[in-house]
Every structure is written in C-alpha cells, then in structure tokens.
C-alpha positions in Angstrom: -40.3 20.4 -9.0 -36.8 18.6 -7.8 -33.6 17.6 -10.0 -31.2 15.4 -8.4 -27.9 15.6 -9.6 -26.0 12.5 -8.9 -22.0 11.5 -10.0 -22.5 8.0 -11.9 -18.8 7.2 -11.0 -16.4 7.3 -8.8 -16.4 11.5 -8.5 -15.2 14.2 -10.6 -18.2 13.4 -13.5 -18.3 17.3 -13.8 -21.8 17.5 -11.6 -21.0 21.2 -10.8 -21.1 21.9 -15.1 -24.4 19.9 -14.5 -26.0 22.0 -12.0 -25.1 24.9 -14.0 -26.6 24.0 -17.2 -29.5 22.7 -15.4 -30.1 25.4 -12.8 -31.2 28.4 -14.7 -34.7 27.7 -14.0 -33.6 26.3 -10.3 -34.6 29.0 -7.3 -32.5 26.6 -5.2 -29.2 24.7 -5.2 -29.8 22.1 -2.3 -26.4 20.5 -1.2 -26.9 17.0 0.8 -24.2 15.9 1.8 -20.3 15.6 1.8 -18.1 19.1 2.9 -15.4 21.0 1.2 -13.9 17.7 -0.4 -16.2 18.9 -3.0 -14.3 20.6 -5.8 -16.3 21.6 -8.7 -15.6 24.0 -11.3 -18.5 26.4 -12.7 -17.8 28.9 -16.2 -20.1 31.8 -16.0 -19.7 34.6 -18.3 -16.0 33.2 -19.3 -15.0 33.2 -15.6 -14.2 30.2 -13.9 -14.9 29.1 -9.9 -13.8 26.9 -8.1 -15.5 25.8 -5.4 -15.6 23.2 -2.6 -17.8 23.6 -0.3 -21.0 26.7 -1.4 -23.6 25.3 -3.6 -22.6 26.1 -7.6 -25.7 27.6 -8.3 -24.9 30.7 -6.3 -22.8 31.4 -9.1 -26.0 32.4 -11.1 -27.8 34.0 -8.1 -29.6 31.2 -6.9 -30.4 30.3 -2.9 -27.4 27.9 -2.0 -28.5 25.3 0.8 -25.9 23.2 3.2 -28.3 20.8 4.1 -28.1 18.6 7.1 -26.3 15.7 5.7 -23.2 18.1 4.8 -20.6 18.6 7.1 -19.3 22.5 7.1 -15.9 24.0 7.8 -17.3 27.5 8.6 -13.5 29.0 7.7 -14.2 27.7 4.0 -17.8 28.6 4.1 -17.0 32.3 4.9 -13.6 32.0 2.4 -15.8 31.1 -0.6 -18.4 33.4 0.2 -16.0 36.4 0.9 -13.9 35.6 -2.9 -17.4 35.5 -4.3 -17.6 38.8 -3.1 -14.7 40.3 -4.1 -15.5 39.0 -7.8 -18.7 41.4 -7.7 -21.0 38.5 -6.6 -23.4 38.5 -3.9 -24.1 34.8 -2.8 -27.2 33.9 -1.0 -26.3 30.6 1.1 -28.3 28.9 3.9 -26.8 26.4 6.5 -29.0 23.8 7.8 -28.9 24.1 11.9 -28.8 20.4 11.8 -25.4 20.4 9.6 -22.3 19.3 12.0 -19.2 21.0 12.5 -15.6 20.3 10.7 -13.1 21.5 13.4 -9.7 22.1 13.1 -8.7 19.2 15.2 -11.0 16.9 12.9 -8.5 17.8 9.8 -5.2 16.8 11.7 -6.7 13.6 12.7 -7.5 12.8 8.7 -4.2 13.6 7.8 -3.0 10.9 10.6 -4.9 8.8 10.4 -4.4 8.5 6.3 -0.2 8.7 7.1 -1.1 5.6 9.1 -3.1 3.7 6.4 -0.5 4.5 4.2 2.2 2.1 5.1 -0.6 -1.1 4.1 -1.9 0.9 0.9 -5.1 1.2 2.7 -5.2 4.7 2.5 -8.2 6.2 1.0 -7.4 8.9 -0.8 -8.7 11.8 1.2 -8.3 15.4 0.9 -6.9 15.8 4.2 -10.1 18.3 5.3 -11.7 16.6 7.6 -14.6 15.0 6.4 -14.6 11.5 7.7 -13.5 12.2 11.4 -16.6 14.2 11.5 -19.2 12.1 9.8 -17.3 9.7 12.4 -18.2 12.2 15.3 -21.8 12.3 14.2 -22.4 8.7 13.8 -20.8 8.3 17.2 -23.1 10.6 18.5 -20.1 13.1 20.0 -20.3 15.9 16.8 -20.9 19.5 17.0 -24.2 20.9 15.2 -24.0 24.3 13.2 -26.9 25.0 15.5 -24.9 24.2 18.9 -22.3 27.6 17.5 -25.0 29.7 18.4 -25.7 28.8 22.3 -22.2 29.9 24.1 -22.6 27.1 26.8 -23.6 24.3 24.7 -20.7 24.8 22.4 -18.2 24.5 25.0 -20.0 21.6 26.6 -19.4 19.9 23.7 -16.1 20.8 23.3 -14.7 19.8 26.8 -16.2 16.3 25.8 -14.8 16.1 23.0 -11.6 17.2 22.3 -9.9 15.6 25.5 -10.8 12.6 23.5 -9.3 13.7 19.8 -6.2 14.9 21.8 -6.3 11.1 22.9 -6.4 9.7 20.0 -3.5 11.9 18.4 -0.8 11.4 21.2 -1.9 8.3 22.8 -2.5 6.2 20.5 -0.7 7.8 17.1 2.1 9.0 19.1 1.8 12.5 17.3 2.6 16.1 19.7 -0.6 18.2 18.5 -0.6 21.8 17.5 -1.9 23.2 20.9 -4.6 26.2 18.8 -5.9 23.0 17.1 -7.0 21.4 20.3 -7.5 24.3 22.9 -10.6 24.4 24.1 -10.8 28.3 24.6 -9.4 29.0 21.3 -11.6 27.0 19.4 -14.4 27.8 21.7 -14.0 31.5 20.9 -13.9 30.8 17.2 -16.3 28.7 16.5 -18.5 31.1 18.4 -17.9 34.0 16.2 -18.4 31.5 13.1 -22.1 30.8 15.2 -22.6 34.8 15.4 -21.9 35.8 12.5 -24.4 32.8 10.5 -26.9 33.7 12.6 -26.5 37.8 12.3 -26.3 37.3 8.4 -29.7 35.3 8.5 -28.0 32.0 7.4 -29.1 29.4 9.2 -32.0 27.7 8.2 -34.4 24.2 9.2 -33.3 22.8 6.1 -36.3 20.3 5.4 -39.0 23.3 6.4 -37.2 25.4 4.2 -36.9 23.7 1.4 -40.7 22.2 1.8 -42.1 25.9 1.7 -39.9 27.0 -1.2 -41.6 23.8 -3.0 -44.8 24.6 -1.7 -44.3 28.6 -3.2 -44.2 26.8 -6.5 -39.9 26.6 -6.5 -38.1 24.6 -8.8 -35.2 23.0 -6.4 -31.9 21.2 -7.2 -30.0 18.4 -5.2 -26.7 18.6 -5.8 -24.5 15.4 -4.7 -21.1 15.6 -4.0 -18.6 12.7 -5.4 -20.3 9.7 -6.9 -22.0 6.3 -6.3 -18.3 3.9 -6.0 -17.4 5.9 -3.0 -20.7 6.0 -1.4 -20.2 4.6 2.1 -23.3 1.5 1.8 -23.1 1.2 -2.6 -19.3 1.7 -3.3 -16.0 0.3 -2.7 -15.7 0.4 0.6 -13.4 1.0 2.4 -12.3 3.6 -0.1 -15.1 5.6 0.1 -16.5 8.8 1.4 -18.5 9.2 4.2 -21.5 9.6 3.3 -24.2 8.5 0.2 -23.7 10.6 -3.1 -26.6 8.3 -4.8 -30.2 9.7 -4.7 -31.2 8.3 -1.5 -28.7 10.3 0.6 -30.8 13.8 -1.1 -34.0 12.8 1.2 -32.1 11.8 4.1 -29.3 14.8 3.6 -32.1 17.7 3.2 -34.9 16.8 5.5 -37.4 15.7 2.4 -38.9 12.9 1.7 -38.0 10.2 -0.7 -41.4 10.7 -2.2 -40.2 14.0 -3.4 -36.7 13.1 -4.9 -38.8 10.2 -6.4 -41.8 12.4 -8.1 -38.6 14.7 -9.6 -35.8 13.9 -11.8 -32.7 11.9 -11.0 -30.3 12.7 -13.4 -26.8 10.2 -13.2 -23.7 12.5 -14.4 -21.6 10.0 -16.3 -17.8 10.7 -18.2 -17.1 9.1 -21.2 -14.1 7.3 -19.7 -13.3 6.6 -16.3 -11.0 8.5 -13.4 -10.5 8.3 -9.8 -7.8 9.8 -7.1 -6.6 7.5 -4.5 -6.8 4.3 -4.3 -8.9 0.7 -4.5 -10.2 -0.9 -7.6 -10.6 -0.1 -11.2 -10.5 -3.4 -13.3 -10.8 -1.2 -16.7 -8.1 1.3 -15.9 -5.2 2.1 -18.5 -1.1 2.5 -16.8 -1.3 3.5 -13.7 -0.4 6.0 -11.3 2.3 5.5 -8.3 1.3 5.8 -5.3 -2.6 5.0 -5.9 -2.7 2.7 -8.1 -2.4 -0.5 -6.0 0.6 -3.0 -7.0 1.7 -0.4 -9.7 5.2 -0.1 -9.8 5.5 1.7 -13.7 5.3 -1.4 -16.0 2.2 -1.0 -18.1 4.3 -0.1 -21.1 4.9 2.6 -23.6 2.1 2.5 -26.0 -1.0 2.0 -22.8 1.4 4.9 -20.8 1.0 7.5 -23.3 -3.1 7.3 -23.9 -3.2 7.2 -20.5 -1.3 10.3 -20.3 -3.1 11.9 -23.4 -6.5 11.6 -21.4 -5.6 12.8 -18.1 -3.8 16.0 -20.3 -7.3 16.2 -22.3 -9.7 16.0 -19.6 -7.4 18.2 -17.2 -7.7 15.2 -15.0 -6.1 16.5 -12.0 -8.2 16.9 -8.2 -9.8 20.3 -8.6 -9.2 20.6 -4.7 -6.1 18.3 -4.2 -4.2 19.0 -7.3 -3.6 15.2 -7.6 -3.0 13.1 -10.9 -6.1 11.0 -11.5 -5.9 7.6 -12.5 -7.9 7.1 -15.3 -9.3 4.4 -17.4 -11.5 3.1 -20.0 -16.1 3.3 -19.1 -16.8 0.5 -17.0 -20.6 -0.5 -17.7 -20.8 -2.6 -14.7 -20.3 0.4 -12.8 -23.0 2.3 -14.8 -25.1 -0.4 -14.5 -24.9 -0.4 -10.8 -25.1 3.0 -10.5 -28.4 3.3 -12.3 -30.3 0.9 -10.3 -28.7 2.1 -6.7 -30.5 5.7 -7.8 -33.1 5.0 -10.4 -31.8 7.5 -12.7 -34.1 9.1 -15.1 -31.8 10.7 -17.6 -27.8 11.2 -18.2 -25.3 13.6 -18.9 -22.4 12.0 -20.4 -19.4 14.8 -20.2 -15.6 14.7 -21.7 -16.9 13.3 -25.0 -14.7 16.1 -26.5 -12.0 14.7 -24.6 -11.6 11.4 -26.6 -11.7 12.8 -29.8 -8.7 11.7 -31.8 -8.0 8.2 -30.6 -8.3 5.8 -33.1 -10.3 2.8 -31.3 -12.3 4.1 -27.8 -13.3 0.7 -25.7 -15.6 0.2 -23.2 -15.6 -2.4 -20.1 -19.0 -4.1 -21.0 -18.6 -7.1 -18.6 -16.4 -8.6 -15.8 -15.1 -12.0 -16.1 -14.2 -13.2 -12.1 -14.1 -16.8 -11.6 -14.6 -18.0 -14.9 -18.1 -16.1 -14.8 -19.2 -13.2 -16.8 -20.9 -10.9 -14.4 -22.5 -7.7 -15.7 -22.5 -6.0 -12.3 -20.0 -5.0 -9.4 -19.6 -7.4 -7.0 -20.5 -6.2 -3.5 -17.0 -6.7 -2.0 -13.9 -4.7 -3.1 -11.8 -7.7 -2.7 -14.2 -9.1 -5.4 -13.9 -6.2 -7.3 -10.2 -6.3 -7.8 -10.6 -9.8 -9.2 -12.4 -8.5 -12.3 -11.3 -8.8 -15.2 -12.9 -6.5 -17.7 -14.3 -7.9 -21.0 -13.9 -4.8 -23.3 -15.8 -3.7 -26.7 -14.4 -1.2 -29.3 -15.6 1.4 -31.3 -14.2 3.1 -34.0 -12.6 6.9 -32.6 -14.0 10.3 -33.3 -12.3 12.9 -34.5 -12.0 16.5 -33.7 -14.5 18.9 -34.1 -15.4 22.9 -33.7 -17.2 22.0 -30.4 -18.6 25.0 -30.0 -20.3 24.9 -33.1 -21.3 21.2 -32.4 -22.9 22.8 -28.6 -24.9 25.2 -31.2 -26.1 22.7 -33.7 -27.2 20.0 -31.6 -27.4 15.9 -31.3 -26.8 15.2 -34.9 -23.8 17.5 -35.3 -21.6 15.0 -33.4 -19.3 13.0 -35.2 -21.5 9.7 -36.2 -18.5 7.4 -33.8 -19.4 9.4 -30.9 -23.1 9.3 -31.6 -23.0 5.4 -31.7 -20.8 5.0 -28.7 -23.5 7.8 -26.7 -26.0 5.3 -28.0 -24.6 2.3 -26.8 -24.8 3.7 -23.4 -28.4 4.6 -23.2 -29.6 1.6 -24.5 -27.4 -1.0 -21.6 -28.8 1.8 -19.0 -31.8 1.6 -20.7 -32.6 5.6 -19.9 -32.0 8.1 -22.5 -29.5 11.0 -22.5 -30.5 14.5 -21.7 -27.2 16.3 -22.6 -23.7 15.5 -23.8 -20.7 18.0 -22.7 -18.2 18.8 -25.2 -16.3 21.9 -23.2 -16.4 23.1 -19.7 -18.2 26.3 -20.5 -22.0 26.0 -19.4 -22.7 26.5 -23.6 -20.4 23.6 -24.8 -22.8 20.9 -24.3 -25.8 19.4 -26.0 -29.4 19.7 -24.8 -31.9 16.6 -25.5 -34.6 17.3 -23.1 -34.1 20.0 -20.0 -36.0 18.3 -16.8 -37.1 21.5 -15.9 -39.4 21.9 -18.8 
C-alpha cells in the first residue's frame, strides 16, 4: 500500500511530523522530488532532527529513497547521514541513479541570480542551495545524473560541457569573479568522483521505480514524502515564486519511477496548518502585517493591534525557515488555496497541524472567498498577477483557549476545545474530505488520530 504525503500550502505544513506519525507501519520513506531546501523537523524519543535533504523516516529505521525527481547535494547527503550516526543511528538511504547532481557551482549561481532578482522584488525566496539551477540543468538537458558519478570518463565529459558554460554565465553576463574550486573542472571532477565511490561501495544507489515496485510487490507498505507544498509547485502555484518542481501528488509517479495508478489506488493525504505562512515573496491576499523584505509593497504600516497577532503567531508556531532561519510571513487559512489544493492532488484525508498554536486569540478568521473584480471567486486565479488582486472575504469564529495538549493527544477528537472542533469542521466539510489527524505539539504523540491509512 502507498501514502502520499503532500503540503496543502505554500510549505512548511509540518509534512516531516506527518511522515513520522504515519510511518510506523511504512518499510519505506520514498522522497520525489525537491533537494536539501527541504527542512523538516522530526521528535523521536524527545530528540529532535533536522533535516533537509534524507528521507524523515530514517529516523525510525525505515529505508530512505531519493528518488529520481530529487535533486542531491552528495556533501549534505553524506553530512546528514554522518550526524545521524554520531547520534547512535544507523540510516538506511537509497539514491535513485536517475537523481541529478547539485554542484557547487549550481549554489553560487542561485545566490546570483536571486541578488539580481532582488533589485525588482522578483526574487523568489530561495535558500541559496542550488535547487533551481539544477532542475534548470536537467530540463535543459545539460545536468549531471548520480549515476554519471560512478563512470570516471562520463563525469568529466559532462563537466568540461558544462561548467565553461556556468562560468559564462557568472562573469559574462552577471559580471561576478567566481571562486576558482567552485568551477574547476579537476577539483570538482575528483570530488564528485569520490561522492560516486563511495554511494556505490555503500550499496546506495538504487533504480528507483524497480525498487520501489519490488518492495510493493514483497507486500511493503511505502510512503511518498513531498517536499514544500502545492502554491510553489512549478505548473499549480504562484509562479514565478515557486520551486522547481511539483510537491502535489502527481510529481510522486513522475518523481519515483511508479505509476499514477499506484499513487492513485493509495492514500493522498494533504498536510494543511491552521493558519497560513510563507518565506519570500509573491502573493498572500489573507496575510496579517507583514514582513520587510518579502512582503511585497510592505514598508511597516499594518498597525499595532494586526502587528502584534502577527507576531504572536509566528512566536507560537516557531515560524521561522527550519533551513534558512528566516521570519515567515504569516496569515490568516485561505480556503481558496485549500480548495485548489484538494482538487490539483485528489486528497483523500487531512492533517490539520498548529491548532495548538492559535489557542488564546479571541476571534480566529478564515479567508473563505476572494472578491477580484467585483466577483466572488472561490478558487485561485491561475495568474499571480491575478492573485494579488484578491481581496479576501473572511469568516470568524469564536477562539479556543488553552489546553493540556498532551492530555488532549491522549484523549482524542472530542477532547478539543468545542471552538477548535467547529473551526476543524468547517474545513472538512468546504474540502469535502474528512480529517485523519489534528497536531497539537511537535512531538510525534501530540496529535490526534481519526483514521491511520495504513490500517
């Protein structure tokens, strides 16, 4: 049986917490796409990880799988792998041959290039790793395979293609002086080969869609995890500030080799927060203040009162990049955005985390609609442009307070405070798909189980 795990938002829907409360009767954690702009924190046994780039269910001993729609940086891959060592664990991760390559010259070109887009407040938002110069590579045909480390010759074929081409584009037409180790063609050509060495010596490197198709076929119960969520998928969000590649259930058959019949025959669970956050920058009609910098147009005015619950949110929910470190801009649930979600993946359950979060406000409201030309619309419109014409049309409920959430995680559904129950409510019945678990903590036994897709 497959789970797909899929972020309902615009990222940082607390998938990896997901994955771990869903994955205990998982034998695989199946990555399929995105790299290590991934950050997602997992609490096993009151320790926390943070990871970016290895599967989370490793964490609880179960096969981690890269699969061909991720893009690896093997210095993070071996990095996480080495500190899950040293913390007594022994992580069992596969790399799909048909994975590309994040080279170092790949990461100095996304930090130019976002410098650049900077000056229009075009830039995306990116974590600086890589990630879009080599999805850019691949789509262009020019990218380096994880498979291609492994044969000495092909690798530097490759690489005497390509980089006189990245150094190009850095001092040509940026006008930047490189770092020379970041664009040598001997240096990187002897690392890269040692990365290829040492994957295939440690029995890493895997035909991702085989080897997930026999585990099934052995009776395994497998987990897609997505990376970000649907409103920076590069076809069904906001582009341009999206990632570069598709978070929503369709990218798990194209990302892992399978196909859509079997992410289709298996669960697709949509990983929703009870409010809404984002880092960088591009639309978000329902959002409260603002942050400088991202937030486009902001310049500080949104006033005291609208200031401070922004702040008390992003202080509650921690709402800071796990990898960046960056403020999030955050904002009230946008239902459009739901709403779109659920139909771009078919979801057949939710998880609805941070509901702990807004406990103590006195009023929690919800973007129900868009008005944008005199027109309610219940969806997001396909342009961003469009999008940030929006004006959200907002209902209110009554807050929540504060609870023991632990003993709420214990108890179950009804122990919730009756506010939160009816807002939870409202949500399943506009998505029309019923909620499998509510998250009240970051530790794997602070939320609330409704139905486990595994049994």
């Amino acid at each position: 049986m497959t789970v797909t795990i899929v972020g309902a938002q615009l990222g940082d829907e607390g998938k990896g917490g997901i994955v771990d409360l869903f994955g205990e009767p998982a034998d695989v954690v199946a990555r399929y796409q995105g790299g290590d702009n991934a950050g997602h924190t997992v609490v096993h046994e009151g320790e926390e990880y943070k990871l970016s780039l290895v599967p989370s269910g490793v964490v609880r001993g179960k096969t981690g799988v890269l699969g061909n729609g991720c893009v690896v940086n093997p210095r993070t891959l071996f990095d996480e792998i080495e500190m899950l060592r040293d913390r007594g664990l022994e992580p069992d991760v596969r790399v799909a041959r048909r994975a590309h390559v994040i080279f170092p010259y790949h990461r100095v070109l996304d930090g130019i290039e976002e410098e650049a887009k900077s000056d229009s407040d075009q830039e995306v938002g990116t974590t600086g790793r890589g990630i879009g110069p080599t999805y850019e590579d691949k789509a262009a045909r020019r990218g380096i395979r994880v498979g291609d480390l492994t044969d000495s010759q092909t690798l530097r074929e490759r690489l005497e293609y390509v980089v006189p081409q990245k150094r190009a584009v850095a001092e040509d037409i940026f006008g930047v002086a490189v770092d020379e180790e970041n664009f040598d063609i001997d240096t990187l050509h002897e690392e890269f080969s040692e990365y290829g060495d040492r994957l295939e010596s440690e029995g890493m490197l895997v035909e991702a869609g085989e080897h997930l198709r026999n585990r099934l076929d052995d009776g395994a119960n497998v987990v897609f995890e997505g990376a970000q969520g649907t409103m920076i998928d590069i076809d069904h969000g906001n582009f341009p500030y999206v990632t570069s590649s598709n978070p929503t259930a369709g990218g798990a058959a194209t990302g892992t080799g399978l196909g859509p019949g079997v992410v289709g025959d298996g669960e697709v669970i949509g990983i929703v927060k009870a409010y809404l956050s984002r880092v960088g920058s591009g639309p978000m009609p329902t959002e409260l203040a603002g942050v400088e910098g991202d937030t486009p147009g902001y310049d500080g005015d949104a006033g005291e009162d609208e200031e401070k619950l922004a702040t008390v949110i992003r202080e509650e929910g921690g709402e800071y990049g796990t990898v960046t470190g960056r403020p999030r801009r955050v904002g009230w649930l946008d239902m459009p955005v739901l709403r779109h979600a659920t139909r771009a993946s078919g979801f057949t359950g939710l998880a609805i985390n941070h509901v702990d979060t807004l406990a103590g406000l006195d009023e929690v409201k919800v973007g129900h609609s868009y008005t944008l030309d005199g027109d309610t619309r219940l969806s997001v419109p396909a342009t961003t442009e469009r999008w940030g014409d929006c004006e959200p049309n907002f209902r209110s409920f009554e807050g929540w307070e504060d609870a023991d959430w632990d003993a709420v995680a214990a108890d179950g559904y009804d122990a919730l405070p009756e506010n939160a129950r009816e807002y939870l409510s409202y949500i399943s019945d506009e998505l029309d798909t019923p909620i499998y678990a509510v998250g009240v903590g970051p530790g794997r036994d602070q939320s609330v189980v409704l139905e486990h897709p595994f049994e």
